[in-house]
DOGUVO-171939 format. One line per 10 residues: number of its first residue (from 1); their letters; for each residue x, y, z of C-alpha. Coordinates in Angstrom, 1 decimal, padded with zeros to 4 digits. Example, Ala and Ser with C-alpha at 12.3 -4.5 7.8 and 13.67 -1.06 7.14 Angstrom:
2
1	as	012.3:-004.5:007.8 | 013.7:-001.1:007.1 $
This chain:
297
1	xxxxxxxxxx	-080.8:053.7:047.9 | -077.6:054.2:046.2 | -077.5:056.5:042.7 | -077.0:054.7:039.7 | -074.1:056.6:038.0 | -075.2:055.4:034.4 | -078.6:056.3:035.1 | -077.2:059.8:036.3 | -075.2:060.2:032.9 | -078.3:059.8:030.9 $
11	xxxxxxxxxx	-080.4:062.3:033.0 | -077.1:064.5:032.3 | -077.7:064.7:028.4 | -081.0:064.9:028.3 | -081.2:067.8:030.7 | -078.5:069.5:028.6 | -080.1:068.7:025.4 | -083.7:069.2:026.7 | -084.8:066.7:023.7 | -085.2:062.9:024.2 $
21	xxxxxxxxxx	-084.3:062.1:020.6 | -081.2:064.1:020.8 | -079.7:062.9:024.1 | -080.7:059.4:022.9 | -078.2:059.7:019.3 | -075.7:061.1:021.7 | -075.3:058.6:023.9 | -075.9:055.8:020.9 | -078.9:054.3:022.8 | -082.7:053.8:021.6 $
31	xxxxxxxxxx	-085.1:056.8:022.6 | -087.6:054.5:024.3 | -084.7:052.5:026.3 | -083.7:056.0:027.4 | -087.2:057.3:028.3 | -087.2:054.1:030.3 | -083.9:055.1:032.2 | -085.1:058.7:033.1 | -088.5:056.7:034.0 | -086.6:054.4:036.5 $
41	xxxxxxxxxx	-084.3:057.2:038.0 | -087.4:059.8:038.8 | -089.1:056.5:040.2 | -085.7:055.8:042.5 | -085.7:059.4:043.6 | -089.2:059.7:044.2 | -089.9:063.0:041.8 | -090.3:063.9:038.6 | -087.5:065.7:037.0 | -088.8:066.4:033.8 $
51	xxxxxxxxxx	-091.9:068.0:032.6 | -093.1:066.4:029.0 | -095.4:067.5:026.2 | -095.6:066.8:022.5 | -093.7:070.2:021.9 | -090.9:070.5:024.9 | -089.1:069.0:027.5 | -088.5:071.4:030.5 | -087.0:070.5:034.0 | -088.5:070.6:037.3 $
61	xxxxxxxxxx	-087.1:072.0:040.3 | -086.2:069.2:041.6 | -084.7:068.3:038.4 | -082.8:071.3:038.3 | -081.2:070.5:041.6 | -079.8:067.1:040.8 | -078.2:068.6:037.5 | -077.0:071.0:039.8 | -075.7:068.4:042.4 | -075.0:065.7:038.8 $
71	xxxxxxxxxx	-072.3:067.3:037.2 | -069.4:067.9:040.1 | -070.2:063.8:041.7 | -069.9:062.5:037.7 | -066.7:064.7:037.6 | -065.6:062.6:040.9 | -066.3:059.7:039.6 | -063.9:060.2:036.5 | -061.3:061.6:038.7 | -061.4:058.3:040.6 $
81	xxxxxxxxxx	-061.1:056.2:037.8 | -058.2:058.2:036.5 | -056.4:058.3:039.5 | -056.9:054.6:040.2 | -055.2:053.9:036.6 | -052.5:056.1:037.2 | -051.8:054.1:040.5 | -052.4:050.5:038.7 | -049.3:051.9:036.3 | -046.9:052.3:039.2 $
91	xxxxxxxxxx	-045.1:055.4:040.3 | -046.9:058.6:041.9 | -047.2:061.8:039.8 | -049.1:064.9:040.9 | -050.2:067.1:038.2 | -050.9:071.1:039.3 | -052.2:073.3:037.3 | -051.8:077.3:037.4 | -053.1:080.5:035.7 | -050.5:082.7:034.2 $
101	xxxxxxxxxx	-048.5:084.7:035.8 | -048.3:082.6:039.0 | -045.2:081.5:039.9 | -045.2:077.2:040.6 | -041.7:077.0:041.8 | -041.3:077.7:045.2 | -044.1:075.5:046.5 | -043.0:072.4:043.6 | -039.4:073.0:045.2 | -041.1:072.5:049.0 $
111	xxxxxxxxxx	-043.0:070.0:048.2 | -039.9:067.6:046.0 | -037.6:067.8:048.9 | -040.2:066.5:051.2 | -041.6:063.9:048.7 | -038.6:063.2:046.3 | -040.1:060.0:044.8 | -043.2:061.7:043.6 | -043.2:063.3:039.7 | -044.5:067.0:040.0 $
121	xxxxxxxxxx	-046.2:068.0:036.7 | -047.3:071.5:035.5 | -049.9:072.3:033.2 | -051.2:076.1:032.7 | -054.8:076.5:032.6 | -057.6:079.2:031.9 | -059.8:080.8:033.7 | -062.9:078.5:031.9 | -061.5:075.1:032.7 | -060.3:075.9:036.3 $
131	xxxxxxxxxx	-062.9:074.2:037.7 | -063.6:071.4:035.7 | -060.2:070.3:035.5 | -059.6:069.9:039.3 | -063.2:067.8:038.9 | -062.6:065.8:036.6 | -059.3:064.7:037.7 | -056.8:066.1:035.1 | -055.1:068.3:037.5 | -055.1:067.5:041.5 $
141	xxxxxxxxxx	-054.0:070.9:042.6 | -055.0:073.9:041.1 | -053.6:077.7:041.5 | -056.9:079.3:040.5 | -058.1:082.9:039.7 | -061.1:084.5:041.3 | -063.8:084.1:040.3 | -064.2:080.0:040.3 | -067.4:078.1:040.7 | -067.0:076.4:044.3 $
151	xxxxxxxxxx	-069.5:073.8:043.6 | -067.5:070.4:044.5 | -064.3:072.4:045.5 | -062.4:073.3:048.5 | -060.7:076.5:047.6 | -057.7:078.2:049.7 | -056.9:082.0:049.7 | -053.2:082.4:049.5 | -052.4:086.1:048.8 | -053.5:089.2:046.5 $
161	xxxxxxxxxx	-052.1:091.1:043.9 | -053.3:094.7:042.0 | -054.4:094.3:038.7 | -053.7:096.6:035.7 | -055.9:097.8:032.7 | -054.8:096.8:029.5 | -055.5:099.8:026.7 | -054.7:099.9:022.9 | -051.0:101.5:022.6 | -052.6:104.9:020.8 $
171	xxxxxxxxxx	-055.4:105.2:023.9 | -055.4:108.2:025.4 | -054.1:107.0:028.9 | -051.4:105.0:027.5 | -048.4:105.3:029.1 | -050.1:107.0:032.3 | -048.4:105.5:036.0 | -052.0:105.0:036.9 | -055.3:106.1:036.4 | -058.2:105.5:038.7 $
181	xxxxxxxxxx	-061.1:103.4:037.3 | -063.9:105.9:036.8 | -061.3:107.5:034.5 | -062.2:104.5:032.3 | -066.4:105.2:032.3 | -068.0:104.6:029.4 | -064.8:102.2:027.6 | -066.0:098.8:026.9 | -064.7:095.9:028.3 | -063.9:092.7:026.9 $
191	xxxxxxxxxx	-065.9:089.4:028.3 | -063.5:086.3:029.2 | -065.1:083.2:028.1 | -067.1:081.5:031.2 | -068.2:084.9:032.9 | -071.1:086.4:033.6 | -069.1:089.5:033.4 | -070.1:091.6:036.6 | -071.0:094.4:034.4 | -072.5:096.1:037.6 $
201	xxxxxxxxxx	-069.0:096.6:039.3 | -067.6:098.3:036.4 | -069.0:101.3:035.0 | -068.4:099.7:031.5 | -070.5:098.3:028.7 | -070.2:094.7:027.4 | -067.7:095.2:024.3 | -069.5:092.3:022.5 | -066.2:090.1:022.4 | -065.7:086.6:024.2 $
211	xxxxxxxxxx	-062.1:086.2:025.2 | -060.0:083.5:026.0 | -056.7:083.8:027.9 | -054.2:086.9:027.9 | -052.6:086.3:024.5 | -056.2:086.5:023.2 | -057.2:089.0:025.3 | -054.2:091.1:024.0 | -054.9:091.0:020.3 | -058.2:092.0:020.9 $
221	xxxxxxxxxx	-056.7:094.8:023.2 | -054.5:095.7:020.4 | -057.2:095.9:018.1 | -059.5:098.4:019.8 | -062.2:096.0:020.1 | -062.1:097.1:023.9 | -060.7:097.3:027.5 | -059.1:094.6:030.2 | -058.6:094.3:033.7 | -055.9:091.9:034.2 $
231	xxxxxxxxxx	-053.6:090.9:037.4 | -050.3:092.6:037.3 | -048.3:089.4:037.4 | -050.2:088.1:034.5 | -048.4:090.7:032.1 | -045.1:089.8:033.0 | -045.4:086.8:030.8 | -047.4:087.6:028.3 | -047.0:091.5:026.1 | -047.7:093.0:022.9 $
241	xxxxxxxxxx	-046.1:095.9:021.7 | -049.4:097.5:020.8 | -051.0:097.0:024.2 | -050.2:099.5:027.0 | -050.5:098.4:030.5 | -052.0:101.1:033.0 | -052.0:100.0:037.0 | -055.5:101.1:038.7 | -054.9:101.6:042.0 | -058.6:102.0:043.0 $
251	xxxxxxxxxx	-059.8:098.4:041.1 | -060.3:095.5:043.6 | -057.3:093.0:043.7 | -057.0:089.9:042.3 | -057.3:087.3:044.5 | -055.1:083.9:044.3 | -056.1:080.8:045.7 | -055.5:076.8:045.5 | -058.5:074.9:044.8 | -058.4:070.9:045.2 $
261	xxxxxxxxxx	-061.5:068.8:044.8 | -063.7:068.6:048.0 | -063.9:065.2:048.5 | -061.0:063.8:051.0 | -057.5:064.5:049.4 | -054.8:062.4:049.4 | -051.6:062.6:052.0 | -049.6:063.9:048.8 | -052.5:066.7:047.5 | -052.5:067.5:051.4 $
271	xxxxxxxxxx	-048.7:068.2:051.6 | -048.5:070.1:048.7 | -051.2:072.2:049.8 | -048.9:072.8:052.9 | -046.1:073.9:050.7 | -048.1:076.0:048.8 | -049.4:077.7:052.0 | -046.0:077.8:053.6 | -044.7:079.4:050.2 | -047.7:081.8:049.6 $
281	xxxxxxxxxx	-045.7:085.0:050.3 | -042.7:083.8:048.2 | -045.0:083.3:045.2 | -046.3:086.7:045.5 | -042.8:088.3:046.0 | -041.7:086.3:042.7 | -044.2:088.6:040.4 | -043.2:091.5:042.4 | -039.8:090.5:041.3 | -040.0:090.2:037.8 $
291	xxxxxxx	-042.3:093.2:037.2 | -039.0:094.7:038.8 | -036.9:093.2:036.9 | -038.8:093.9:033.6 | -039.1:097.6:034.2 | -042.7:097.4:034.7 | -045.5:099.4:036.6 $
């Protein structure tokens, strides 16, 4: 029995919306057409997904699962449609994506001289899209940022790198050449958007303020809003001259890694994923370089 993607789309909404009525405006269809869809699909499968009363609409376990299992083969399905389209216009283009502060070049200048009829885009991303970009299809290679939900991914370590704590200029450890991180008990720490915050590996509160990206991150920094732990490399390319950075010798690195969709890769994702490898330590000696170069700690 194959899945029925459409049917799979529908069972998407509703189990987002949790309300019949709702998913049913979303996707522009009648309510009872799409009760008859959900109907069909728990038939196919063999299980209910949902449990229905008058009041609420809950999911079962097994529904649970296929939303779980739902999400990264719809974001496959896109990617294949976008890729075929690309490839009905002519040409090849690979599209990488990468989180601040990582350096693209060396492996993009690997990778061109063995494939110089193929178009190398970059795009930066954040640490909330990582995934669902390489899912969905709008990147093909992604430098990535622990941590990154796995689910549909094959992800790559390629090398580490010590991160810093970024304090409000007049804190009382600005301007230190490092402090260790139960010197920072008690200071509240900024969430980035996406995380569950591992509140437990920090001895640091929640500061209450959702973040997204470094230059965000910064201005809330700068504001005294609270704390953040960021990768070294990250602040060579983005500053604020009322943010002091402070390395933490003691705080676990930051890991990099390239994540490409799980399903089989093409020959051209495969070779730059050989370049990338190949130029892994080069990457890493680039941020060592320009912290150098900048002055910084």
């Amino acid at each position: 029995m194959d899945l029925d993607l459409r049917k799979l789309r529908y069972f998407v909404v509703v189990a987002d919306r949790l309300h019949f009525g709702r998913a049913a405006d979303e996707l522009h269809i009648a309510q009872p057409v799409l009760s008859r869809q959900i109907r069909a699909l728990e038939h196919e499968l063999g299980t209910a997904l949902f449990i229905r009363d008058r009041r609420s609409v809950a999911l079962t376990d097994a529904g649970r699962q296929l939303l779980a299992d739902a999400v990264p083969l719809l974001a496959s399905a896109d990617a294949v449609r976008r890729r075929t389209a690309a490839a009905a216009h002519g040409g090849r283009r690979l599209m990488v994506g990468f989180r601040i502060g990582i350096p693209v070049t060396p492996a993009v200048r690997a990778f061109e001289a063995r494939h110089p009829d193929v178009v190398v885009d970059v795009q930066r991303i954040e640490g909330d899209e990582q995934a669902a970009m390489l899912l969905d299809g709008r990147i093909d290679v992604g430098y990535v940022r622990l941590p990154v939900d796995e689910s549909g991914l094959r992800v790559i370590p390629l090398y580490t790198e010590p991160q810093v704590v970024a304090l409000p200029a007049a804190h009382r450890f600005a301007g230190k050449e490092r402090i260790a991180q139960a010197d920072l008990a008690g200071e509240p720490l900024l969430r980035p958007v996406g995380s569950s915050l591992q509140l437990t590996r920090h001895p640091h509160p929640d500061a209450g303020y959702v973040v997204r990206g470094v230059d965000e991150t910064l201005e809330h920094v700068a504001a005294g809003r609270g704390i953040s732990f960021l990768p070294r490399s990250a602040t060579v390319f983005a500053a604020h001259p009322e943010v002091s950075f402070v390395p933490v010798p003691d705080l676990a690195p930051d890991q990099v890694c390239l994540a490409v969709a799980a399903s089989p890769a093409s020959p051209v994702v495969e070779d730059f994923v050989a370049a990338a490898q190949e130029t892994a330590e080069i990457t890493a000696e680039c941020g060592d370089y320009e912290m150098g170069r900048l002055g910084r700690p």
